[in-house]
C-alpha positions in Angstrom: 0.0 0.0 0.0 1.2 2.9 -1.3 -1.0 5.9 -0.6 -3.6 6.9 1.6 -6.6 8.5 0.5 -7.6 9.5 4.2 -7.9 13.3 4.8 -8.0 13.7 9.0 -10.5 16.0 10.8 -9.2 16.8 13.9 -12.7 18.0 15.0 -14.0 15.0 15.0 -13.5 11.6 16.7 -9.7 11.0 17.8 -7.1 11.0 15.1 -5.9 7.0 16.2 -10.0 5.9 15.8 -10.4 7.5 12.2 -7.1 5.7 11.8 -8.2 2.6 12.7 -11.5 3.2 11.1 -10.4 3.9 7.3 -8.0 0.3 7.7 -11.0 -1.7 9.3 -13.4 -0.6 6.3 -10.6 -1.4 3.6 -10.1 -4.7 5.2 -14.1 -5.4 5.6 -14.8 -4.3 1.9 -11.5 -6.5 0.7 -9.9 -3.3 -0.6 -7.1 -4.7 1.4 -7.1 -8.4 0.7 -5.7 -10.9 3.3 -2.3 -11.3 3.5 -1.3 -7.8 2.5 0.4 -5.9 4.7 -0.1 -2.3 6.3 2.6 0.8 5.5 4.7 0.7 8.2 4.1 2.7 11.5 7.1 5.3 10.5 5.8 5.9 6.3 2.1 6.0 7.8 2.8 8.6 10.2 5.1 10.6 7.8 2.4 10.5 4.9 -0.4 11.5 7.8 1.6 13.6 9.3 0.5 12.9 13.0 2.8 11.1 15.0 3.9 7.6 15.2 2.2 6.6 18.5 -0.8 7.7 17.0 -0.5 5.0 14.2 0.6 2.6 16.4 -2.4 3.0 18.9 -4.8 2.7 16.0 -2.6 -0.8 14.5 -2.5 -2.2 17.8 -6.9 -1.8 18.2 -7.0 -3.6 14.1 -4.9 -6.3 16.2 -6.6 -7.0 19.4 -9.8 -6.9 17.2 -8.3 -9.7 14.9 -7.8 -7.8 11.7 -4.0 -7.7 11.6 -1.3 -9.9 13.5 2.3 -8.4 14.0 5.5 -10.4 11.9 8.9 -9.5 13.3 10.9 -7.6 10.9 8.0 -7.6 8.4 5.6 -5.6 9.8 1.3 -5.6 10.5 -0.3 -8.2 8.2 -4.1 -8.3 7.4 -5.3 -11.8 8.5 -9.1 -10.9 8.1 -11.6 -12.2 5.1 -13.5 -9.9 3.9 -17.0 -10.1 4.2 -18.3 -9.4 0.7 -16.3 -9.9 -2.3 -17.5 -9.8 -5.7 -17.3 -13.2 -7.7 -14.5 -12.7 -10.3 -14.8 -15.6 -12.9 -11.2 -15.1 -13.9 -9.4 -14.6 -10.4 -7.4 -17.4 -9.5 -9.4 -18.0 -6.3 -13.0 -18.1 -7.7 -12.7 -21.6 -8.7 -11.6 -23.8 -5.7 -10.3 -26.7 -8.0 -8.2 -24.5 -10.5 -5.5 -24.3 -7.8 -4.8 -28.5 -8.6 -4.9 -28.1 -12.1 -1.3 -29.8 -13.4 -2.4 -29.6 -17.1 -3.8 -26.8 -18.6 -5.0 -26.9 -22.6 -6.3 -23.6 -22.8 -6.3 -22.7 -26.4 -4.6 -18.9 -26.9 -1.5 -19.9 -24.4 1.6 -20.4 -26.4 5.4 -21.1 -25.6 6.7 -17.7 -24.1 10.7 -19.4 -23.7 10.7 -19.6 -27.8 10.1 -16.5 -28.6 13.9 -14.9 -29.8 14.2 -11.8 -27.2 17.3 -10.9 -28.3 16.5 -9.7 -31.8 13.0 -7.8 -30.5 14.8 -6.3 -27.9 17.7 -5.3 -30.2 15.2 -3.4 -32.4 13.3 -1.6 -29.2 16.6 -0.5 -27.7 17.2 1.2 -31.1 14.0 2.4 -30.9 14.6 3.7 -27.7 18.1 5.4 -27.9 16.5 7.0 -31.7 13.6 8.7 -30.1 15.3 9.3 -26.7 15.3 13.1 -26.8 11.5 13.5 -28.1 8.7 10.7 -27.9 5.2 11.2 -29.3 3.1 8.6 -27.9 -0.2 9.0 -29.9 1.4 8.4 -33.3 -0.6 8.4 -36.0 -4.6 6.9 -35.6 -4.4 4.0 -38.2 -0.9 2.9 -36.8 2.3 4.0 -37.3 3.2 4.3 -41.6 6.0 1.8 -41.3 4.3 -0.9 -39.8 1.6 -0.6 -42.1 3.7 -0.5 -44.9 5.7 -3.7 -43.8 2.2 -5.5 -43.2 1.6 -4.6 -46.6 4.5 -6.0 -48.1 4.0 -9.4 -46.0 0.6 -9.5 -46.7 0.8 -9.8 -50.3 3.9 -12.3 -50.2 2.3 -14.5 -48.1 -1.7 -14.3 -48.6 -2.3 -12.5 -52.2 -3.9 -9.5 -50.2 -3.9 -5.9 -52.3 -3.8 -2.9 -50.3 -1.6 -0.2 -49.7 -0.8 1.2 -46.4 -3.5 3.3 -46.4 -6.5 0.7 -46.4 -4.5 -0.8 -42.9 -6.0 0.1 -39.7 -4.0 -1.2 -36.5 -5.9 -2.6 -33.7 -5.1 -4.5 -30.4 -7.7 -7.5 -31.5 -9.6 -8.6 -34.3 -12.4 -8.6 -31.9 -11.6 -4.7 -31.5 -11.2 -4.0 -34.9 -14.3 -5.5 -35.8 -15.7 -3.5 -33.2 -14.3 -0.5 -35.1 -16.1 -1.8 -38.7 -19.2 -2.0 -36.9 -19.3 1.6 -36.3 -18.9 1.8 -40.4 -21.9 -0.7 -41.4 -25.4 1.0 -40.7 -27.0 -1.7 -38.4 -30.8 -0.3 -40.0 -29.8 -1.3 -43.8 -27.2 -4.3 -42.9 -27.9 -8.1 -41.9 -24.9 -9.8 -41.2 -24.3 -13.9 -42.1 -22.2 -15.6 -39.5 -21.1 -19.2 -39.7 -22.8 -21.9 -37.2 -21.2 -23.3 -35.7 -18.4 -20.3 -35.7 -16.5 -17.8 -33.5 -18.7 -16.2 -30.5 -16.8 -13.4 -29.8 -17.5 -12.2 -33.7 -21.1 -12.9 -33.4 -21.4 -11.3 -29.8 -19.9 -7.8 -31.1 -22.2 -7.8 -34.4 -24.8 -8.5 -32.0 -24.0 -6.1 -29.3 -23.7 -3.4 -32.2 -27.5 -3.6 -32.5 -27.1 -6.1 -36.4 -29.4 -8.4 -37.2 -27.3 -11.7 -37.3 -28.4 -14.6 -39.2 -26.6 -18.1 -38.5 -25.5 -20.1 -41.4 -24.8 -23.2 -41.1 -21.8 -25.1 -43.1 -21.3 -27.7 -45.5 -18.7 -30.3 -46.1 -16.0 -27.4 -47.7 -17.4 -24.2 -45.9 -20.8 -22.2 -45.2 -23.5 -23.0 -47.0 -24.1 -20.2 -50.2 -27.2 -21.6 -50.4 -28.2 -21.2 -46.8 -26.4 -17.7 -47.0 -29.0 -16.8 -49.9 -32.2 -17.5 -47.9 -31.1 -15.7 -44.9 -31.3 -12.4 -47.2 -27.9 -11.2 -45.0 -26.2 -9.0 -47.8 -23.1 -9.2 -45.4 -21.3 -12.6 -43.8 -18.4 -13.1 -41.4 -16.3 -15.9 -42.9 -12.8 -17.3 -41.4 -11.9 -19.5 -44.6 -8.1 -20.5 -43.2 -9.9 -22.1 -40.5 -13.2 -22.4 -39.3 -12.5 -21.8 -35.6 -15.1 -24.5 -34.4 -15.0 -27.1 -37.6 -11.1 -26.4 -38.0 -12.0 -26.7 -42.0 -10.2 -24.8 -44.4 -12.8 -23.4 -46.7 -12.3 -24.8 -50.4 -11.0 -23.4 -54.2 -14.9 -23.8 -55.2 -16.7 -22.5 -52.1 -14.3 -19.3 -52.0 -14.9 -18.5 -56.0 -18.9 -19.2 -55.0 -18.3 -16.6 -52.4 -17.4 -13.9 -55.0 -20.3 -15.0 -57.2 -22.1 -14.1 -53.9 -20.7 -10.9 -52.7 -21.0 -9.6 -56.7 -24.8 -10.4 -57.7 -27.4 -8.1 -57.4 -24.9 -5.1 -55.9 -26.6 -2.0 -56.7 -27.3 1.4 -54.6 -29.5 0.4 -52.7 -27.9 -3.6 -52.1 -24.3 -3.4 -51.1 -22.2 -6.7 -50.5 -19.4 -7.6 -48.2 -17.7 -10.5 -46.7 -15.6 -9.8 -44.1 -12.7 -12.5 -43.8 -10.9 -13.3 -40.3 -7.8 -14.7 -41.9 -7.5 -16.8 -38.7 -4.1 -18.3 -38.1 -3.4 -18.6 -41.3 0.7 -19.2 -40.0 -0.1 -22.4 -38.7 -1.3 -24.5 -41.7 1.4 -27.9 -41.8 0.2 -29.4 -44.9 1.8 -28.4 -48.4 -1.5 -26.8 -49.6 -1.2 -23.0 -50.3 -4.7 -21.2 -50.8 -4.7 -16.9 -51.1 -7.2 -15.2 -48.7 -10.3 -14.5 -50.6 -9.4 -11.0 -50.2 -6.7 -11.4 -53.5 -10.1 -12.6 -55.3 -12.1 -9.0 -54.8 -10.1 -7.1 -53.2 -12.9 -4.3 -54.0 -15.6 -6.3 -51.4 -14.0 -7.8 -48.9 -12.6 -6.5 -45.1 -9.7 -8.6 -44.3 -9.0 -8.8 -40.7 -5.7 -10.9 -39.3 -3.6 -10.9 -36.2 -0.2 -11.4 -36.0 -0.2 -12.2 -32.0 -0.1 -15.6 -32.1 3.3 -15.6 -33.2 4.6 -12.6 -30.9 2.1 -13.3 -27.9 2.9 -12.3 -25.2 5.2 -10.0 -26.5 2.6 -8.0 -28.0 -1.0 -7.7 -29.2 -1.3 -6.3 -32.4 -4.1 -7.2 -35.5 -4.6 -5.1 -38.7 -8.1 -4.2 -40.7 -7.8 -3.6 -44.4 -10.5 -1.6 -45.5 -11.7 -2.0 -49.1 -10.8 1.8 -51.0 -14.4 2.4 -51.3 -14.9 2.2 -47.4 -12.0 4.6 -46.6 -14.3 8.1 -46.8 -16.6 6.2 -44.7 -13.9 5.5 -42.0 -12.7 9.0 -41.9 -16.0 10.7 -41.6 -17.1 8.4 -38.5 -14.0 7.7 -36.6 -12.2 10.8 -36.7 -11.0 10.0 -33.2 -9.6 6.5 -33.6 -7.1 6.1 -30.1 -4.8 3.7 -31.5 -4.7 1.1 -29.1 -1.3 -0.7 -30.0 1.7 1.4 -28.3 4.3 3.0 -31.4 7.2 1.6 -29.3 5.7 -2.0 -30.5 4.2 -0.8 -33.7 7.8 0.5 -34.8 9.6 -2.8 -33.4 7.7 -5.0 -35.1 7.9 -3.0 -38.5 11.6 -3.4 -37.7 11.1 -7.1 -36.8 10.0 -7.8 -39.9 12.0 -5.8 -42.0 15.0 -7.6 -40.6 13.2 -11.0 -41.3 13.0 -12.1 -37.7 9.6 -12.6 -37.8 9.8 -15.2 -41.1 12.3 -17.0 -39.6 10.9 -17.5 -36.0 7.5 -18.3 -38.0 9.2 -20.8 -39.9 10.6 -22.4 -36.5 7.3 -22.2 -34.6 5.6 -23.7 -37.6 7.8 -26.9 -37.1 7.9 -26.9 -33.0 4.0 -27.0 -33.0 4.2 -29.7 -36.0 5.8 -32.1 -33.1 3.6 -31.1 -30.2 0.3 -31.5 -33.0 1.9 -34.9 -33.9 2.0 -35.7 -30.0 -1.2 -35.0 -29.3 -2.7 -37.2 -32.4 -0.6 -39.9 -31.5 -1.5 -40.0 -27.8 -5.3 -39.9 -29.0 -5.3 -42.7 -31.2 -4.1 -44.7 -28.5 -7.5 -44.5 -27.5 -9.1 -43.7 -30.3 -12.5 -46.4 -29.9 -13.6 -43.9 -27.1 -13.8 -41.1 -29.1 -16.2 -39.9 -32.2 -13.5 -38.0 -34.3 -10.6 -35.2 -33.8 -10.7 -32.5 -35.7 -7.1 -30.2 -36.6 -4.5 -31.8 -38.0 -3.7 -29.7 -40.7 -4.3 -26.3 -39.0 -3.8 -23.6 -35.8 -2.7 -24.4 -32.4 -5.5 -26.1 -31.0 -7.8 -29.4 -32.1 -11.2 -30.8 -31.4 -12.6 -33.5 -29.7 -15.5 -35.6 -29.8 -16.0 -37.9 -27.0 -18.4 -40.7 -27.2 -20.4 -40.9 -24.2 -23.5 -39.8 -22.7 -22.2 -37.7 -20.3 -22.7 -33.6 -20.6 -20.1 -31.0 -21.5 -20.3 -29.8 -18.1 -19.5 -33.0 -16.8 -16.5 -33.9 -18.5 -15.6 -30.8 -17.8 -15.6 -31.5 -14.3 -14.5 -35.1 -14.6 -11.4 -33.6 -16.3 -10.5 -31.4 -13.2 -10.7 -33.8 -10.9 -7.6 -35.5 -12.7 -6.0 -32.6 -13.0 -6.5 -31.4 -16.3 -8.1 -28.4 -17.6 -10.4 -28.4 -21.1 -12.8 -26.4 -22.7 -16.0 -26.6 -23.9 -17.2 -25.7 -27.6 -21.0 -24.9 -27.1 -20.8 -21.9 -26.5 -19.6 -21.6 -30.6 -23.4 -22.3 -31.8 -25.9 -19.8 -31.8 -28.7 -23.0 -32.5 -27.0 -26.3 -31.2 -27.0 -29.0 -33.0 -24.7 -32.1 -32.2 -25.1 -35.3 -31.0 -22.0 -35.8 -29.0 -19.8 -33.2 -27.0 -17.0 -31.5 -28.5 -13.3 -30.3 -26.3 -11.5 -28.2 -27.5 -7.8 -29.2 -26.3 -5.5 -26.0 -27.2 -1.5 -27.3 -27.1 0.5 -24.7 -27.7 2.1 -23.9 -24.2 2.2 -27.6 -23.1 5.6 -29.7 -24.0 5.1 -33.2 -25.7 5.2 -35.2 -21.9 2.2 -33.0 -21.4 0.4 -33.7 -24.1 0.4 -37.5 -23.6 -0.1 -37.4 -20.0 -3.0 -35.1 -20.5 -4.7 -37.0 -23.1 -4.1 -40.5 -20.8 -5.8 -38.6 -17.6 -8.9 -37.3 -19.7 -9.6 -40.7 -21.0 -9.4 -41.9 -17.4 -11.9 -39.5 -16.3 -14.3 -40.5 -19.0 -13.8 -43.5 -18.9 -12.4 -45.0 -16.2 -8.7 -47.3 -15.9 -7.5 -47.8 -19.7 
């Protein structure tokens, strides 16, 4: 504890009992959580400017009360819980069993001790040293010109996608961004196609943008064009690398049907998009090599991508490229973009990639979570007659598993943690549900190999029983 916010009145009760009063209520109320400790006697006295018996009156009332206990050499120490605290669903402490969890496959975690330091560091302490005399933080809105311009370059070498670095908007998540292109779309003369099942967090912000959001479900090789047509949506939200919840990579034919979609019957009063999360599009292990569908139109689609997964937790930076018609339409309602992403991080990456860092650590985490993907396959097949399928193996970070049983989600979720071992549910990815077994997802990019296998072996347990 830092600083104190309490302003005495000597005209009122003693100065020790207002004292002790403002530490009691910050204990009750949990602002000062068990196991904290108080200032010390000496820095609370100088910051209140009373004197120190003063302090040490009100201390020694918190202790005889039971609030604090006295540690030699360390100081007073709150040992009170407090009586109201408000249920945090992330805090470590709001789930009792997530404190004997061993193996964790949460999906988004990746291998911080890979990531090459030296090199990023190198290009922020040049960074640092160029711009040492005069700083401007803000920057410009749409991100800094040379990252924008190296995103451009990669872009195109590696997915086909036109644009200049004037269409490219930086944002701290594609959920953000797409936050950001809602504001562009008018919600009265816009319904918006999202795949079912597909990525919540997509759906939730078109939704909580006030869009009418129509689910379309897939085929075999990617949503259904037919199913799109019906639903009269004149925009979708397609993620053609890899459907998050299907792990499909959406085909030649489906993406050309796509175009056919997003051209016919355009006119003033009927304008066409397709906005397309290029999602991990860095992790694909197989030799096949298909362009975004942005290099087919680049006139009608929004292309949104992230380059986190491969600099997390270094940084968390995605781009937007805007079609050139949508750029006066940008400028006119978002005059005040706050670029999210520091320029400190936007200017090191641009640097990052100049160099060719970031090719060459892709090329090396490509190959690391090859092995960890053929790990986890292998130690699945071990038991493969208790499950329905797996789904992943050419793709992303993470796979998909469907268990044959009659047992809930929620319950082998909980079966799971008893072991030990963490998963995650995949329901919440429909917005109509529609399957017969449950699906886990099992993300296994932080986890080593021994992990893997032991993981997989302990979930089949707790399903199961001995194997």
């Amino acid at each position: 504890m830092r600083e104190l916010s309490l302003e005495l009145l000597p005209t009122q009760s003693p100065l020790f009992f207002q004292i002790y009063g403002y530490f009691k209520d910050g204990i009750r109320l949990g602002q000062l959580p068990y196991g904290s400790f108080l200032p010390s006697i000496r820095s609370c006295a100088r910051t209140l400017k009373v004197s120190k018996n003063t302090v040490e009156t009100a201390y020694q009332l918190l202790v005889s009360e039971g609030y604090l206990r006295t540690i030699p050499k360390k100081g007073y120490q709150v040992v009170h819980q407090a009586e109201t605290l408000v249920h945090d669903p992330g805090s470590a402490s709001s789930d009792a069993l997530n404190k004997d969890v061993q193996i964790d496959f949460r999906y988004g975690n990746i291998e911080l001790s890979a990531f090459p330091f030296h090199p990023w560091n190198k290009a922020r302490n040049t960074l640092i040293a160029h711009y040492q005399s005069k700083y401007e933080v803000e920057g410009h809105s749409q991100g800094e010109y040379l990252l924008r311009n190296e995103l451009s370059r990669l872009l195109y070498e590696s997915r086909g996608v036109v644009s200049g670095p004037g269409q490219i908007i930086i944002g701290s998540t594609p959920q953000q961004l797409l936050s950001l292109l809602s504001q562009l779309l008018d919600k009265n003369r816009n319904i918006i196609g999202v795949e079912n099942p597909g990525y919540d967090g997509a759906r939730n912000t078109l939704i909580n943008h006030g869009f009418q959001v129509r689910a379309i479900p897939l085929a075999k090789d990617g949503i259904s064009i037919e199913e799109l047509e019906k639903s009269r949506a004149n925009v979708v939200y397609v993620s053609p690398s890899q459907q998050f919840r299907n792990k499909l990579a959406m085909s030649q034919d489906k993406r050309q049907q796509l175009i056919q979609w997003v051209r016919s019957h355009a006119g003033a009063d009927s304008v066409k998009y397709i906005i397309e999360d290029d999602y991990e599009w860095e992790f694909r292990y197989d030799d096949r090599y298909l362009p975004s569908i942005q290099s087919l139109a680049p006139e009608k689609i929004v292309y949104i991508g992230s380059i986190s997964k491969t600099l997390l937790p270094v940084a968390n930076l995605s781009y937007l490229v805007l079609p050139k018609a949508m750029l006066p339409l940008f400028r006119l309602k978002v005059r005040e973009y706050d670029q999210p992403v520091s320029r400190l991080d936007q200017l090191a990456l641009a640097h990052y990639i100049a160099g060719g860092y970031w090719h060459k650590h892709l090329l090396k985490m490509r190959k690391h979570y090859e092995e960890k993907r053929e790990a986890l396959f292998e130690a699945i097949s071990r038991y493969e007659s208790y499950f329905v399928e797996v789904e992943g193996k050419d793709t992303g970070l993470h796979a998909l598993l469907t268990v044959k049983t009659t047992k809930s989600e929620s319950e082998l979720l909980a079966s799971a943690l008893e072991k030990g071992v963490k998963v995650y549910g995949t329901s919440r990815y429909w917005l109509r549900p529609a399957s017969e077994y449950p699906t886990i997802l099992l993300g296994y990019g932080a986890l080593s190999r021994d992990e893997i296998r032991a993981g997989i072996r302990r979930l089949t347990e707790a399903w199961f029983g001995p194997v």
